[in-house]
N, C-alpha and C positions, 0 to 999 in steps of 0.2 A: 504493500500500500504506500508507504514511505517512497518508494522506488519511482511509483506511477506518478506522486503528486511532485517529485522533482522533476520529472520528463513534462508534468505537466505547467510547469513553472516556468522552465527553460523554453517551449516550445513561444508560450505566452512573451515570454521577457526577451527572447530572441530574436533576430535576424527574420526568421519566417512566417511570424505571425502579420507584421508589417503586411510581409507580400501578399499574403492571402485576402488582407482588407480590401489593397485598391483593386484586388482583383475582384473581388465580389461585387469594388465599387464600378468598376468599368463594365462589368458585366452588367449591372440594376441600372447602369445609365445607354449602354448601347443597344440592351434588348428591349427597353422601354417598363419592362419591369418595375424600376424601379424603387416602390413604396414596401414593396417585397422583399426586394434585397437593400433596403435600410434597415427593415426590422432584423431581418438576418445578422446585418454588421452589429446591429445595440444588442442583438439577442447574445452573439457573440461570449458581451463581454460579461455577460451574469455567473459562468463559472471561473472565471478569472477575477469576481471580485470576491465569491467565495472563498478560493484558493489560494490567490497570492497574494507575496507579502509587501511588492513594490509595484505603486499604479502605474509604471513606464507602460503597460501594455495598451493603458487606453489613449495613449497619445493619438497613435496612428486614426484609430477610427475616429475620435474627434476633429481631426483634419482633416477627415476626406469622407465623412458620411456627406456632408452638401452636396460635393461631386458627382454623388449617384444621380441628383435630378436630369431626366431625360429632357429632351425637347421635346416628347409626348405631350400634345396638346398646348406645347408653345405657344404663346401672341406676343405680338409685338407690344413692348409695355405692360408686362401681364403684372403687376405689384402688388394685385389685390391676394393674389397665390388661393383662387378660390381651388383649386384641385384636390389641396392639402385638406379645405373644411368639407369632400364628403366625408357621407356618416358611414360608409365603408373602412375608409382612409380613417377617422377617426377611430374606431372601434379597432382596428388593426394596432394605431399607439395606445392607444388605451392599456389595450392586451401588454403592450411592450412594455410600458409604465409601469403597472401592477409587478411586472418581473423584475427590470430594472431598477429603479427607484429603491426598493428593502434591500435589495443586494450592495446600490452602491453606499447606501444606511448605514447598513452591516460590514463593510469594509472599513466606513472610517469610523467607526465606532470600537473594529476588531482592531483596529490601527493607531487607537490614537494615542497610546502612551509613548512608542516607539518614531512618532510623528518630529519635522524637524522640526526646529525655531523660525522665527518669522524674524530676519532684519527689522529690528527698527528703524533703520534708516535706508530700507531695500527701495528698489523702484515702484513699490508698491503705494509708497505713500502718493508719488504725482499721481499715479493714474485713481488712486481712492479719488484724490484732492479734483481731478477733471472730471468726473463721475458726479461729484459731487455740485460742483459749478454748475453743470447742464440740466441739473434739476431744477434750477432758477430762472431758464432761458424762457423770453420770453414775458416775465413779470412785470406786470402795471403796463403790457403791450396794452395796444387796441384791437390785437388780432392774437391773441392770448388762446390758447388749444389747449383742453386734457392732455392732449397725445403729448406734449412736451415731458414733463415727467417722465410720462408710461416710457417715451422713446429712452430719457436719460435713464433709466433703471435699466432697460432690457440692454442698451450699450454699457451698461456697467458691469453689469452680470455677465456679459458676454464675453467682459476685458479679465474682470477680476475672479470669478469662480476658476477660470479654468490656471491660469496665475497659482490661485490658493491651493486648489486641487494639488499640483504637481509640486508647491512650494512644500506643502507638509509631508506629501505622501509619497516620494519619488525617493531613492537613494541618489546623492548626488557625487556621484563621483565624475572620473575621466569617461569611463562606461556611458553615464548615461548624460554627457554632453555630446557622445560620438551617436547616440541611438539616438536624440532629439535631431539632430542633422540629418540620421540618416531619414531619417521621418518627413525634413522637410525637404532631400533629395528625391525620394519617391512620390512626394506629392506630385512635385514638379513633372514626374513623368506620368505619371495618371492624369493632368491635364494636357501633354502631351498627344499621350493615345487617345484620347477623348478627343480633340481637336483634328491628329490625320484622320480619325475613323472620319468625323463629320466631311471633311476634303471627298472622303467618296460614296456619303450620303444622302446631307444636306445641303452643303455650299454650292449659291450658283453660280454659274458664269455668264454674262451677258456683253455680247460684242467681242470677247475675249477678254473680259475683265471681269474680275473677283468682286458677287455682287455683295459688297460692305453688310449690307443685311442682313445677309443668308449665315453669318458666321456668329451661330446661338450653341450655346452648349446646354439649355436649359436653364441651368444656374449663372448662369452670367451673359452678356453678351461678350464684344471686340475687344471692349476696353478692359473688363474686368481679365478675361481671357487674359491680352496680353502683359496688365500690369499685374499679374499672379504669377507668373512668368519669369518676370522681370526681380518680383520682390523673392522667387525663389531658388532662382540661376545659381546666387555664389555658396551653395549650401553645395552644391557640385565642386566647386574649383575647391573647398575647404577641404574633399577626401583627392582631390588630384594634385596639391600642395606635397603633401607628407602621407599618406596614409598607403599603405599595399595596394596594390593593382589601381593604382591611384589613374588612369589612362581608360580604366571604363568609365569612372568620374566626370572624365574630364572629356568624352566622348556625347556623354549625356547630358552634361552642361554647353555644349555646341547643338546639338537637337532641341536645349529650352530654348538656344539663340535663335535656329530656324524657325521653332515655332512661333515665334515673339512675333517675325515678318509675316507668318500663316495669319496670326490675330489680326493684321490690318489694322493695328492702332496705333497709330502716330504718334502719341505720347508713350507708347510703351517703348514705341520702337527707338525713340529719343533715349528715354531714360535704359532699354536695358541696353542699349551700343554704349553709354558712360558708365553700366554698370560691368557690362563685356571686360571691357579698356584697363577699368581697373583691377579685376580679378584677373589681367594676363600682366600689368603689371608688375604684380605681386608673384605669379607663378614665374615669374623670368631670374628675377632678384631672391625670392624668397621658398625656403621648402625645403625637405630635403628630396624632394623630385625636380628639383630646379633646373637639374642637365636635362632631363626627360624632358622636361617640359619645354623647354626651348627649344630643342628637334620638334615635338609635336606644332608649337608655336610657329618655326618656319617654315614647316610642310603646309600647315594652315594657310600660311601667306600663299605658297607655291599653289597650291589646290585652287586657292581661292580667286586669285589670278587666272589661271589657264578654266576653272568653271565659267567664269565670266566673260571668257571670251567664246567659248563651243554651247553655252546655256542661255546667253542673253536672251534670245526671245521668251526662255521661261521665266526668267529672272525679271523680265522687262514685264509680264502679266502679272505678276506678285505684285511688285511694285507701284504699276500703272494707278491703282487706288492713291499711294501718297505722293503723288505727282500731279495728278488732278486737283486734291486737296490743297496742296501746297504748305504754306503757313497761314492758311484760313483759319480763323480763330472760332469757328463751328457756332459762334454764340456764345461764347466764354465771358466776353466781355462784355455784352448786356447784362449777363446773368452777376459778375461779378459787380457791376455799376448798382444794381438794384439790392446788392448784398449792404455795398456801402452807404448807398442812401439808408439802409433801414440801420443800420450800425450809425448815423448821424443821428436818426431821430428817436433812437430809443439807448442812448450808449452806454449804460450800468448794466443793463439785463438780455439787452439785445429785444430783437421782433420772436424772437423762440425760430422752434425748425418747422410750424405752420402756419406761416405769415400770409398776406395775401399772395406772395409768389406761388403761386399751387397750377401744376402740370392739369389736365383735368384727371388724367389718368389716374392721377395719384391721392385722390381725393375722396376714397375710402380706403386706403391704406396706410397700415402704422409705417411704412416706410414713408419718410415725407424727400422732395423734392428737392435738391442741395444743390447749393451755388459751382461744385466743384473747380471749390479752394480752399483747403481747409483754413488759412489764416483769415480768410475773409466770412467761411460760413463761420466760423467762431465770436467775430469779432460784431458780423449779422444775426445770427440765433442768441448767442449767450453775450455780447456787449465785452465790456474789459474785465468784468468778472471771470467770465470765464476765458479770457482769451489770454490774462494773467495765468490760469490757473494752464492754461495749455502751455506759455512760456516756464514756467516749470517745470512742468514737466520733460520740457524739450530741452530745458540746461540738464538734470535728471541726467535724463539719456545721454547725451556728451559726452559728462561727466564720466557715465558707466562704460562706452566703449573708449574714451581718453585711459583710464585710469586701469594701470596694469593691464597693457595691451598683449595679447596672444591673438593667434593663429583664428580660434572661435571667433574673438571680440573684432578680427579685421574682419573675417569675410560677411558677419553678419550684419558689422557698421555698414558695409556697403550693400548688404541689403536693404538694413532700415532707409538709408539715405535714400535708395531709390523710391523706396514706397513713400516716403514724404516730399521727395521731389512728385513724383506722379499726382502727388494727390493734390498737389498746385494746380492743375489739369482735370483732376476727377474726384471719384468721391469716395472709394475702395474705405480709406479711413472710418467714416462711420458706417458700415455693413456690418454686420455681425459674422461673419467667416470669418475676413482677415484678423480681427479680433482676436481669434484664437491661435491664428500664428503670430501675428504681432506678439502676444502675450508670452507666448512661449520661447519668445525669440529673445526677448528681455529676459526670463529667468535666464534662459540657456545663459547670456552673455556673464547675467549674474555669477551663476552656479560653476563658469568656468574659471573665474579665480581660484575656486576652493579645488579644483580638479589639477589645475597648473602647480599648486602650489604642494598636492596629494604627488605628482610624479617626478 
């Protein structure tokens, strides 16, 4: 018995439990499945919270159960997510809840003397402290919403549980700063596959050009696609630096690059070529794959030269979308002018996040309609209240990847950076997905001082 429940510890805490997630998840998202194989993945995790004794197992699925959503019954602007409220669909989580929910009870409740300490001075404090801001957004408006609140709790919970979860309950050594990486290397290729499948599904082509529209993955459109992408590329270059067979890595963070160009988002495509740049930076100077890499590094150039010139008319269809586009600013700048005017006329509290700017689309939906800019939807929704408590948090962060730099804390500064460059551009930042790697991205950076310091 002893025997089985370590096989069965190892199996959960290891290497292959991961790959069986996004595979379940690729499968619930390209068969249309989907609501099926979510429960499957939550169902998953109810004898592994019986069982064992470190929650590493549930990272994976918490990153990539969203990813299951199929484009089944996809619309354009669909934010109401009415598919989710059949009473099928309901009755199906219900069933999951009643499972899940005692189990993961009873895990931290089996757990919690052996549980770790909370920094008092961890990153935990900003993001309470912005959490906490966004609950005000909005107040003594003229155009004052319920949903402000509602919205600031569900993005708080979204930021801070899964944070706390992994803060108390995770062993943190070198192990599991290299399994949270690996976590968010696989992600990146579950959006991958998800994306060429759709190449020979859904995506059209009209005239010879790549119809912008047509590239839904359900859960996200172009932009989300590509700036996912983008925020999860250097979690590859980190195992192709130093780590064994560091060249599959480093293989598969060139496939997140290609895909970047499949998303057709202009901002993605911006931000992950300075995200690219600087993770070859780093692999040329820095690693102990460093000779490796710079053979792979100029074969790249060589390749990529001589494809450009025997490929261009495919190269020249990819592209044609941000050629056309050019540096059209899609609306950006209305949208941002009307962030600022309401940031004028309300500036302690802001106009909240459902002001009279409202999509129609989005006008029964707790998702509300964002300026995307995060310093300007801050400074519009929540005033200087909260746009103070967002500059905090943002020195926070600095601070945390400035301060005793490693290997971890570079490649995923250059993640973070991208995802807040992006999000000058869009809106990824309040969604409730990224959230959860955002989150985990900051313990991780946390937790690898104690690891550096452990070898």
């Amino acid at each position: 018995m002893t025997d089985c429940k370590s096989l069965f510890r190892s199996f959960y805490g290891g290497v292959y439990y991961p790959i069986l997630v996004i595979c379940l998840a690729f499968l619930g998202h390209f068969t249309g499945f989907d609501f099926a194989f979510i429960a499957l993945i939550l169902l998953s995790l109810v004898p592994a919270f019986w069982l064992c004794e470190d929650a590493r197992f549930a990272v994976m699925p918490i990153l990539s159960v969203v990813f299951t959503v199929s484009v089944k019954d996809y619309k354009s602007y669909d934010t109401g997510y009415e598919r989710f409220l059949n009473p099928e669909v309901l009755i199906l989580f219900a069933m999951v809840a009643l499972l899940l929910i005692p189990s993961l009870v009873l895990f931290l409740v089996r757990r919690r003397k052996e549980c770790n300490r909370l920094s008092p001075t961890g990153i935990w404090r900003g993001c309470a402290l912005l959490g906490a801001s966004m609950l005000f957004s909005g107040a003594f408006s003229a155009n004052y919403d319920w949903k402000n609140p509602l919205f600031a709790v569900l993005f708080s919970v979204a930021l801070l549980a899964v944070y706390f979860l992994f803060a108390f309950y995770m062993r943190h050594d070198r192990s599991a700063v290299d399994y949270m990486m690996y976590c968010f290397l696989l992600a990146g290729i579950l959006i991958c596959a998800e994306l060429i499948a759709a190449y020979f599904t859904n995506v059209r082509f009209v005239d010879g050009e790549i119809d912008k529209g047509s590239v839904v993955l359900g859960w996200g459109i172009w932009t989300a696609i590509g700036g996912m992408l983008a925020f999860l590329m250097p979690a590859c270059f980190y195992f192709a630096a130093s780590h064994k067979r560091g060249w599959i890595a480093f293989g598969i963070g060139l496939l997140e690059f290609v895909c970047i160009f499949l998303s057709q988002s202009r901002g993605a495509l911006l931000i992950g070529a300075l995200d690219f740049g600087l993770c070859m930076l780093y692999l040329l100077f820095k690693g102990k794959n460093r000779k490796q890499n710079r053979i792979f590094i100029l074969s790249l150039a060589v390749v990529g030269a001589v494809g450009c010139i025997f490929l261009r008319d495919k190269i020249f269809t990819v592209l044609q979308n941000f050629q056309s586009m050019g540096l059209a600013d899609n609306g950006r700048f209305e949208i941002w002018n009307i962030g600022w005017r309401n940031f004028l006329k309300y500036p302690v509290f802001g106009s909240g996040f459902y002001d009279s700017f409202v999509d129609p689309a989005f006008e029964h939906s707790i998702d509300p309609y964002l300026y995307h800019n995060t310093v300007i939807q801050m400074l519009g929704a929540c005033g200087l209240v909260g746009f103070c408590a967002y500059f905090y948090h943002r020195l926070q962060t600095v601070r945390l990847v400035c301060k005793k730099p490693n290997p971890c804390k570079i490649f995923l500064g250059i993640a973070l950076l991208s995802f807040l460059l992006f999000n000058l551009l869009d809106v990824l930042f309040f969604k409730f997905y990224p959230s959860f790697f955002y989150a985990l991205m900051l313990l991780c950076m946390e937790k690898s001082e104690i690891s550096s310091e452990k070898t």
